[in-house]
C-alpha positions as CSV (number, residue, x, y, z in Angstrom):
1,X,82.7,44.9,82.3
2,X,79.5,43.8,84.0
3,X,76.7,46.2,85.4
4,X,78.7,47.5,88.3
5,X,74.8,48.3,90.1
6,X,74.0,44.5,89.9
7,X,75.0,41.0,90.4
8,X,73.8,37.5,89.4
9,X,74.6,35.1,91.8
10,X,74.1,30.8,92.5
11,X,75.6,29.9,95.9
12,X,75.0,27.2,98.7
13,X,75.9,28.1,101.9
14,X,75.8,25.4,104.9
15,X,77.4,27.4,107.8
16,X,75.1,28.9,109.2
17,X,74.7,30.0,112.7
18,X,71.7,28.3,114.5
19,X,69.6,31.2,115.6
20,X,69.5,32.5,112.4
21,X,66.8,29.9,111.7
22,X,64.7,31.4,114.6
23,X,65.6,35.1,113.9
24,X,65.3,35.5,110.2
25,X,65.6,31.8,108.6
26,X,69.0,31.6,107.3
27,X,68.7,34.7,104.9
28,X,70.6,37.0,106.4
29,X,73.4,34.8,106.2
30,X,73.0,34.0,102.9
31,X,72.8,38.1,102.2
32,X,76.4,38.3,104.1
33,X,77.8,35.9,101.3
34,X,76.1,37.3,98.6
35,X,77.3,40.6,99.4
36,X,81.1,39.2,99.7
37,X,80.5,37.9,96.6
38,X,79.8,41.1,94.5
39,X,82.6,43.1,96.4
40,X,84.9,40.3,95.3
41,X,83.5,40.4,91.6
42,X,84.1,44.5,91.8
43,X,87.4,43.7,93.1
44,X,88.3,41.8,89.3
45,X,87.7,44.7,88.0
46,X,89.4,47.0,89.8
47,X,87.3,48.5,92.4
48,X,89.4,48.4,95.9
49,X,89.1,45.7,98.8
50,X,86.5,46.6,100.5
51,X,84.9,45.6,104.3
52,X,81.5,45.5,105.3
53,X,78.9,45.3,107.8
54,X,75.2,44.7,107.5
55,X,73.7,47.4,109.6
56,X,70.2,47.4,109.0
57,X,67.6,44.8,106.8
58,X,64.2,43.8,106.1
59,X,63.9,40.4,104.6
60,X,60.5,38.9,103.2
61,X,60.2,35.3,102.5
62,X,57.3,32.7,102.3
63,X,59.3,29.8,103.4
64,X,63.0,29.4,105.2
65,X,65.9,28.3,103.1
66,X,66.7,24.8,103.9
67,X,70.4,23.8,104.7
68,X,72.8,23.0,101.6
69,X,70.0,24.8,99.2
70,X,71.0,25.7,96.2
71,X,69.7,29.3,95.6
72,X,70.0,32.2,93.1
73,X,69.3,35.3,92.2
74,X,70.4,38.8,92.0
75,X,71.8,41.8,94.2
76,X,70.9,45.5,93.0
77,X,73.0,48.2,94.7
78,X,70.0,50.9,95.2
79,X,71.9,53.8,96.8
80,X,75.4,54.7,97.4
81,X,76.5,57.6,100.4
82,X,79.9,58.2,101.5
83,X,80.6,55.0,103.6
84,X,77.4,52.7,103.3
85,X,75.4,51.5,99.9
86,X,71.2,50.4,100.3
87,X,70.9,47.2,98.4
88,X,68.1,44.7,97.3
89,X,68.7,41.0,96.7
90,X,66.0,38.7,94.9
91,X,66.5,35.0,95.3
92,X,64.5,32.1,94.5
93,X,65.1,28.1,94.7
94,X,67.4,26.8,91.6
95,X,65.1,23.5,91.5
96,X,68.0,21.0,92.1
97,X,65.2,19.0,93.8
98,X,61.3,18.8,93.5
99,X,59.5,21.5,95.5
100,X,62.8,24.0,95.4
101,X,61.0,26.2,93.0
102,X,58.8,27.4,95.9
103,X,60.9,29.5,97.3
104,X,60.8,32.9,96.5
105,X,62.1,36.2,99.1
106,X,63.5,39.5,99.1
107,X,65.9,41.2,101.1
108,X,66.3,44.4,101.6
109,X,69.6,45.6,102.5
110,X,68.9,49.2,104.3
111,X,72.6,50.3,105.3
112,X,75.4,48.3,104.1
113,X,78.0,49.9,106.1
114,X,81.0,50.2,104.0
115,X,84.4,50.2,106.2
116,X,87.0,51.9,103.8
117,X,89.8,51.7,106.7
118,X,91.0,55.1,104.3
119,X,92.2,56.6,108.0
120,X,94.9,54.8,108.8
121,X,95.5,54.3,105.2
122,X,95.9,58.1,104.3
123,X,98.2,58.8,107.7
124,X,100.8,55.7,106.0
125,X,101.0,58.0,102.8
126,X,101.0,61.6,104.4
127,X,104.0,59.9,106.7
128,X,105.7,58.0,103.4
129,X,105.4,61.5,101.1
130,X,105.8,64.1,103.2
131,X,108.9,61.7,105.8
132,X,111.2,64.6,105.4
133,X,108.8,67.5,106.3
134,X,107.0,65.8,109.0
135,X,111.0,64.5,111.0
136,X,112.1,68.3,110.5
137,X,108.9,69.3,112.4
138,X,108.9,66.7,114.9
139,X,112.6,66.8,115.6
140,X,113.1,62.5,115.4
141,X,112.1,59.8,113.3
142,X,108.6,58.7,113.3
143,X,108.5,54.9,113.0
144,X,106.1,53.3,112.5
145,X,106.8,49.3,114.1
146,X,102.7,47.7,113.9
147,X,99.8,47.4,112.9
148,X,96.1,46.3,113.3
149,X,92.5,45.9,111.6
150,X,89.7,43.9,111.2
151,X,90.7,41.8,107.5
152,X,94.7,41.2,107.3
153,X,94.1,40.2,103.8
154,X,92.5,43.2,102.1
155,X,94.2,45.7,100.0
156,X,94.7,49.3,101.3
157,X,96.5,50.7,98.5
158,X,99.5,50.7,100.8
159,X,102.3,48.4,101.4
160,X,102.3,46.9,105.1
161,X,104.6,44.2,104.7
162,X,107.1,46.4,106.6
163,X,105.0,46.4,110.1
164,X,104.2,43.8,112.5
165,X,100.7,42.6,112.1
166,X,98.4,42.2,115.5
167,X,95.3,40.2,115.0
168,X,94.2,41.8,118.7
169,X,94.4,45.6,118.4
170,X,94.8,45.9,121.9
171,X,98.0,44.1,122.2
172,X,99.5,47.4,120.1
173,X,99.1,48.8,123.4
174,X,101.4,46.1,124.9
175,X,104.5,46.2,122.5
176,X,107.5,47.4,124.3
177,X,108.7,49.4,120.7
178,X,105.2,51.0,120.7
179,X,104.9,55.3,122.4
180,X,101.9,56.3,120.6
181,X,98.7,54.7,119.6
182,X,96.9,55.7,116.4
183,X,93.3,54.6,116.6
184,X,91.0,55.2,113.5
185,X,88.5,52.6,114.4
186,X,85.7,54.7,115.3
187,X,82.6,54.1,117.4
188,X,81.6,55.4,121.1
189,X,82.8,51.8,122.7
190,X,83.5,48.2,121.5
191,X,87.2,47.6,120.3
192,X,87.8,51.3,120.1
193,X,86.7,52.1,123.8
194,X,88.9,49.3,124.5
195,X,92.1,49.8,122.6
196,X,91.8,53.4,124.4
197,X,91.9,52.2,127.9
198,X,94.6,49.9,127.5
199,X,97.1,52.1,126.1
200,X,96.5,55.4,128.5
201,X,96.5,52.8,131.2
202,X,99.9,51.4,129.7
203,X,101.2,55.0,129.8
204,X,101.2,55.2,126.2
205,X,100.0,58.1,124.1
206,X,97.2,58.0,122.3
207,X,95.7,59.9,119.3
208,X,92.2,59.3,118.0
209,X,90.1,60.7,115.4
210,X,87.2,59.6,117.4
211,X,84.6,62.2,118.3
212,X,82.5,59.3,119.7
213,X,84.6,57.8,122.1
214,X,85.7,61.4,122.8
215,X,82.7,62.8,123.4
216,X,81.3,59.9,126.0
217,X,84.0,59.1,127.4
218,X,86.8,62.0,126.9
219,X,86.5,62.5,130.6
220,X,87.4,59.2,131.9
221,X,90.4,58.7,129.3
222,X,92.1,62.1,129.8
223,X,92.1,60.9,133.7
224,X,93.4,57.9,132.7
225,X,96.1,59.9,130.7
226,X,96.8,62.3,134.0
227,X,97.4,59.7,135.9
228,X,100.1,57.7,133.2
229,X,102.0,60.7,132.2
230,X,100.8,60.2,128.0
231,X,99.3,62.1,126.1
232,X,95.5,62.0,124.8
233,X,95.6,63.9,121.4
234,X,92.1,64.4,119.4
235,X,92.5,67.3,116.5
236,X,90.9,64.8,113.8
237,X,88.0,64.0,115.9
238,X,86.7,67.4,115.5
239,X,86.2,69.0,112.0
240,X,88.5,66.9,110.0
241,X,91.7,68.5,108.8
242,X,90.7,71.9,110.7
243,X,93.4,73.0,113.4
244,X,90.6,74.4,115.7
245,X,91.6,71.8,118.6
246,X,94.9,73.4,119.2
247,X,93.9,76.7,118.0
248,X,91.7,77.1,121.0
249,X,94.1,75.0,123.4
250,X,97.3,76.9,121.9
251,X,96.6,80.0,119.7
252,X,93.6,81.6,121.8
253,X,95.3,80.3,125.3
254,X,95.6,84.0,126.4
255,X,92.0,84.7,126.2
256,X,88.9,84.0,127.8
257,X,86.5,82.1,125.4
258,X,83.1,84.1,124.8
259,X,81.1,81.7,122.2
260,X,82.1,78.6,120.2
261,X,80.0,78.6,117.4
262,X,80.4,76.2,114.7
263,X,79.1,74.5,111.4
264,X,80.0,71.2,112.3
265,X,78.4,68.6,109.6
266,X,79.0,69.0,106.1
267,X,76.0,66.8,105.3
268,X,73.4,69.0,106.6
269,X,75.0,71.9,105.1
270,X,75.4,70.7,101.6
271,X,71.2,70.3,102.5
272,X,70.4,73.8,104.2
273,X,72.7,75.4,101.1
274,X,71.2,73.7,98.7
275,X,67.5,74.0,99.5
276,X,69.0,77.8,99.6
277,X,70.1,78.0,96.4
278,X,67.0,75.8,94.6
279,X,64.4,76.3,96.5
280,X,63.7,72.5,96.9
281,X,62.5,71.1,100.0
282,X,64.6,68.9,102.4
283,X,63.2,65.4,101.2
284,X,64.2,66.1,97.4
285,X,67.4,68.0,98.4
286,X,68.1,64.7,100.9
287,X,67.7,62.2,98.0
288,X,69.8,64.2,95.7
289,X,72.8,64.3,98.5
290,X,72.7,60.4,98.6
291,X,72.7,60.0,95.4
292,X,76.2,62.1,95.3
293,X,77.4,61.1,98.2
294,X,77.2,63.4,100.4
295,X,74.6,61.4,103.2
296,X,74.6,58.2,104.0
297,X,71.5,55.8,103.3
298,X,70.9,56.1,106.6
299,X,71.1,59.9,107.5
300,X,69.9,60.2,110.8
301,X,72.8,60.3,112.7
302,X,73.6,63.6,110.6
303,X,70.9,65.3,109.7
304,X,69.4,65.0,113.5
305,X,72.6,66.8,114.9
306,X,74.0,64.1,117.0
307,X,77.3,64.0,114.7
308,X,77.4,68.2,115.2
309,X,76.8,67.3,119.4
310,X,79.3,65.0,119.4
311,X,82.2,67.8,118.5
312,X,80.5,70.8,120.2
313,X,80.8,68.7,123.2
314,X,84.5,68.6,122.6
315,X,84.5,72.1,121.6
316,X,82.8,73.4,124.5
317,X,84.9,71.5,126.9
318,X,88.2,73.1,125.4
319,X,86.6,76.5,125.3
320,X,85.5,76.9,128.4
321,X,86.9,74.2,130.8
322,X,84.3,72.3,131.5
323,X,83.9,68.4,131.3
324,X,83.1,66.7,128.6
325,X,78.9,65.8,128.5
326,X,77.3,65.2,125.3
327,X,74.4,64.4,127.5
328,X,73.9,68.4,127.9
329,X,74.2,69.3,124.6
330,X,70.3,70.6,123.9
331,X,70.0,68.9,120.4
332,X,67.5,69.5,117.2
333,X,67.9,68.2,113.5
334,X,67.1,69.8,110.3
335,X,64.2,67.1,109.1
336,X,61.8,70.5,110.0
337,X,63.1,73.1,108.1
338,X,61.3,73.8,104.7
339,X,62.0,75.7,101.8
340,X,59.4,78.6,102.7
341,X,61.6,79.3,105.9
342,X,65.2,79.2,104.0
343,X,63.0,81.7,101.8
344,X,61.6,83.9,104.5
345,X,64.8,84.1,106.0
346,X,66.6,85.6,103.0
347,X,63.7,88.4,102.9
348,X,64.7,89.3,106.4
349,X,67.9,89.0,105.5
350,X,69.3,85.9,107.2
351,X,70.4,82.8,105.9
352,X,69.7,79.2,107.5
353,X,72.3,77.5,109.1
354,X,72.6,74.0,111.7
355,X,75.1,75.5,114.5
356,X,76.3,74.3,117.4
357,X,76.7,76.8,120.3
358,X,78.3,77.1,123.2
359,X,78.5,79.6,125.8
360,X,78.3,80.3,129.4
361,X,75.9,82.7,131.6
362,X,74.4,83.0,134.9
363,X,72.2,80.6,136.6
364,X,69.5,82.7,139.5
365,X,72.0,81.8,142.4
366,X,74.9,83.4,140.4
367,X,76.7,80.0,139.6
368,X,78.2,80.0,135.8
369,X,76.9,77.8,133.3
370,X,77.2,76.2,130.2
371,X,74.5,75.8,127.6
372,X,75.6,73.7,124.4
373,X,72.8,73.5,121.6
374,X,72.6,72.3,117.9
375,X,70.2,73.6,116.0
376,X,68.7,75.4,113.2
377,X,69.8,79.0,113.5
378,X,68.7,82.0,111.8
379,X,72.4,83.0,110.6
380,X,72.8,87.1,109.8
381,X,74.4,87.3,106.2
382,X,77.2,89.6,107.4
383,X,77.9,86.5,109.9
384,X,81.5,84.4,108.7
385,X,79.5,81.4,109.1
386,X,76.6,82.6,106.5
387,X,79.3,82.2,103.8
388,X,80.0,78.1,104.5
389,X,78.6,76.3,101.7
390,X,78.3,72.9,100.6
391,X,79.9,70.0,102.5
392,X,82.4,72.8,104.3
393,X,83.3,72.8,108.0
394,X,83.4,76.4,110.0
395,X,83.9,77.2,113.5
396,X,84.2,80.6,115.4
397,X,85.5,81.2,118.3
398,X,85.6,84.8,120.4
399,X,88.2,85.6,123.2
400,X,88.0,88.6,125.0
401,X,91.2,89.7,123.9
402,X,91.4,88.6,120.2
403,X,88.2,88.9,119.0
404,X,86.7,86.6,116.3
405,X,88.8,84.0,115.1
406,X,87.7,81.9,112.4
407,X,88.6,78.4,111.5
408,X,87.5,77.1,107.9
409,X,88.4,73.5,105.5
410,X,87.6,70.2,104.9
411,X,85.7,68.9,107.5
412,X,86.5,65.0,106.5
413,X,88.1,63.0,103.8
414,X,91.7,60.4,104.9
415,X,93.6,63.3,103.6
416,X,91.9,65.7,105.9
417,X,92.3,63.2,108.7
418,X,95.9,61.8,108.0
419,X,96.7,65.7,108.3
420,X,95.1,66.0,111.9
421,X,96.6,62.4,113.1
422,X,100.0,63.3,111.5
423,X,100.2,66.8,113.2
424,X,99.3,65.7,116.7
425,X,101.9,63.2,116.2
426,X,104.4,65.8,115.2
427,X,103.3,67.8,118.6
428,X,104.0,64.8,120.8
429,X,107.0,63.8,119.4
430,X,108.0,67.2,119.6
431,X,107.3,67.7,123.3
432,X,108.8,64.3,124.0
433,X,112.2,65.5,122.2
434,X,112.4,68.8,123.5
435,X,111.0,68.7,127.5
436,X,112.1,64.5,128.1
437,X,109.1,63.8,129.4
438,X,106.0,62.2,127.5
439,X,103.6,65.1,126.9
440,X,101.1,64.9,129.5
441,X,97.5,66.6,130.7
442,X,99.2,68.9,132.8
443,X,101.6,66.5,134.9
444,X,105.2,67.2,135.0
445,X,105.2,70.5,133.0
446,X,104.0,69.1,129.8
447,X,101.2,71.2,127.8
448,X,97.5,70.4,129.1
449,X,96.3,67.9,126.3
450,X,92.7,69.3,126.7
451,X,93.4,72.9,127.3
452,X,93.4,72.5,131.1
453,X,95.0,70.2,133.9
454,X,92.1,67.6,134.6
455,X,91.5,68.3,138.0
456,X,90.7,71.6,137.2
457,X,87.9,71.0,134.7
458,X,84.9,73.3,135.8
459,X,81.8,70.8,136.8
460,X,79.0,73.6,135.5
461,X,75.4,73.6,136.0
462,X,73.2,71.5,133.3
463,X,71.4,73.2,130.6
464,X,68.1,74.3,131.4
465,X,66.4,73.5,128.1
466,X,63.4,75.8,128.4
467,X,66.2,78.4,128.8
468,X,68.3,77.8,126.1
469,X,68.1,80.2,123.5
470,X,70.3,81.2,120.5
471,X,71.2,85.2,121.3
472,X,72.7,87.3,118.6
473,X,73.8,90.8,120.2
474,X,71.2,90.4,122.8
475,X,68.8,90.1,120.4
476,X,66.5,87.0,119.9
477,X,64.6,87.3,116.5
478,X,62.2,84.6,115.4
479,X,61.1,82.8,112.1
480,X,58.5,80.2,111.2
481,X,58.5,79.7,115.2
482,X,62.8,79.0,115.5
483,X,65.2,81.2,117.0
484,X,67.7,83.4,115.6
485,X,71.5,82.6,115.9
């Protein structure tokens, strides 16, 4: 079997879109089909299908690549994280004609994102394994009648000759057979965004494991929802295969919500336990989760707490009634925590921890409101959440009546996430079979899909973010110049 960390490539490539002379002189286009190339070489020897998108690159040349060039070279995979790899690809001329030899350039390939498509992959199988479990529970057949994605050609691991095949998404939305939606696509807008509207405005249901799309634009799809009667369903868009969506909604209903609290990215905890347990500081400990897996080659999206926003914002919203706004979430990384502060803490007898946090108090003219904040926290160690390591998800949640409820698993993987889709499918079909209505957000008796009717969402007062600190009992503590949890 070859080097499955390089590839030797020759290829002449004549397509090539016209700016890419002026923007980066043909290479990048070359770098697409070297790139295809390798997967399809991995693919011989048994490594699945895979899609891609080039995200990110740096290319240095001294001369442009003519058209119909004959060129060669080879690709290195660098780095490998969960869903993207970092690559470098050498090339030079293959001297088919005098003065080829001269070109030489390097590209380097910083995120590679690598589309897996494992979501709607993983809800197939949970639905084909578990068919008997999963009708009992929902009280009807689930059918499945289409489907969509980017490549019709690649191999899932699953069988789709069954389902109609769309080549536009959004046309899912139009199908007469079609109730419920299932989008796994992912990203804040584009063909997610867009899927989304159609099928709430079609009075279709839709579930999503899109904490993205959710958390920008949650707001203006569950009014879209309201106003068509369907339902908008989102448990795998917040801590993976973790029922705290409808534990809030559902199991804490009778209570008022206190605090959300949460340890809502498993990348920056694998870090924060790690440097813990080592004692190595967060660029080594960084590396060494790449290299497993664990962060992407690009990690900023992670380990600067915009992923952990993203579902607090959802959280919060459920919690307490309030509109969705990732735009109030106060927000802070962990690039700044050292090794002497994970040490210092444990001397005082705390444990650092990225949380997200929300809960409400009162403004100077009495009005309620809501402050939302990721950030480092100094965690107790009698605290539940001290106890999450590794890649774990943890959230908390205290109602005046129950006390603290905790809510603990995988916070991603397809099986995780087939588990969330598959149960808020189950709920829906259920509430379809047993009320004969489609479950709605609030209209026509049907169960509130975000924990409250829309038009009773509470519009609170922005965070203040010189006032927003992290209170423990009433007690703020401070370490190394952060605030206690």
């Amino acid at each position: 079997m070859a080097d499955p960390f390089s590839h030797r490539f020759r290829v002449r490539y004549s397509e090539v879109d016209p700016q890419a002379v002026v923007f980066n002189s043909r290479y990048l286009e070359y770098a697409d089909v070297v790139v295809s190339e390798f997967f399809r070489a991995r693919r011989a020897e048994g490594m699945p299908d895979i899609e891609f998108h080039i995200r990110k690159a740096e290319v240095d040349y001294l001369r442009p690549i003519r058209l119909e060039e004959l060129v060669e070279g080879r690709l290195t995979v660098l780095r490998i994280g969960n869903s993207s790899m970092q690559m470098r690809i050498e090339l030079h001329g293959a001297g088919e004609t005098s003065g080829e030899n001269d070109l030489r350039a390097e590209i380097a390939l910083v995120q590679v994102h690598i589309d897996l498509d494992s979501g709607g992959a993983g809800v197939l199988r949970l639905l084909e394994t578990n068919r008997a479990v999963v009708e009992a529970r929902a009280g009807r057949p689930l059918e499945i009648v289409a489907v969509s994605a980017r490549d019709r050609q690649r191999d899932r691991g699953v069988d789709l000759s069954p389902y109609a095949w769309c080549d536009d998404m959004t046309t899912l939305a139009e199908r007469d057979d079609v109730d419920v939606v299932v989008e796994l696509v992912g990203g804040s807008d584009g063909p997610a965004l867009a899927l989304a509207r159609r099928t709430l405005d079609a009075g279709k249901s839709l579930v999503t494991a899109n904490k993205a799309m959710v958390a920008h634009h949650g707001m203006a799809l569950a009014e879209a929802a309201a106003i068509g009667g369907a339902a908008l369903k989102f448990e795998a868009a917040v801590a993976g295969g973790i029922p705290v969506v409808k534990g809030l909604r559902e199991g804490a209903a009778a209570n008022a919500i206190e605090r959300v609290s949460g340890i809502l990215n498993g990348t920056c905890n694998f870090i924060l336990t790690h440097m813990e347990k080592s004692g190595a500081d967060f660029g080594a400990v960084l590396s060494e989760a790449q290299a497993k897996g664990y962060a992407e080659a690009d990690p900023a999206f992670d380990i600067e707490g915009v992923d952990a926003a993203h579902k607090l914002a959802i959280l919060a919203a459920i919690g307490f009634g309030a509109r969705i706004d990732f735009d109030a979430v106060s927000v802070t990384g962990i690039t700044q925590v050292r090794a002497a502060d994970i040490a210092r803490a444990d001397t005082l007898g705390f444990v650092i921890r990225l949380v997200g946090i929300a809960d409400c108090d009162m403004a100077e003219d009495g009005s309620p409101r809501l402050l939302q904040r990721v950030r480092p926290c100094l965690v107790p160690k009698h605290h539940p959440l001290a106890h999450v390591d590794g890649p774990t998800n943890a959230v908390v949640a205290e109602g005046n009546f129950s006390g603290r409820l905790l809510f603990q698993g995988a916070g991603a993987g397809d099986g995780p996430t087939a588990s969330a889709v598959v149960s808020d499918l189950i709920d829906n079909a259920f509430i379809a079979q047993n009320s004969n209505i489609s479950a709605s957000n609030g209209a026509g008796g049907g169960v509130p899909r975000v924990g409250h009717p829309v038009k009773e969402f509470s519009a609170f007062l922005d965070n203040d973010p010189s006032d927003v600190v992290c209170h423990h009992h009433g007690c703020d503590r401070e370490i190394a110049g952060r605030k206690t949890f």
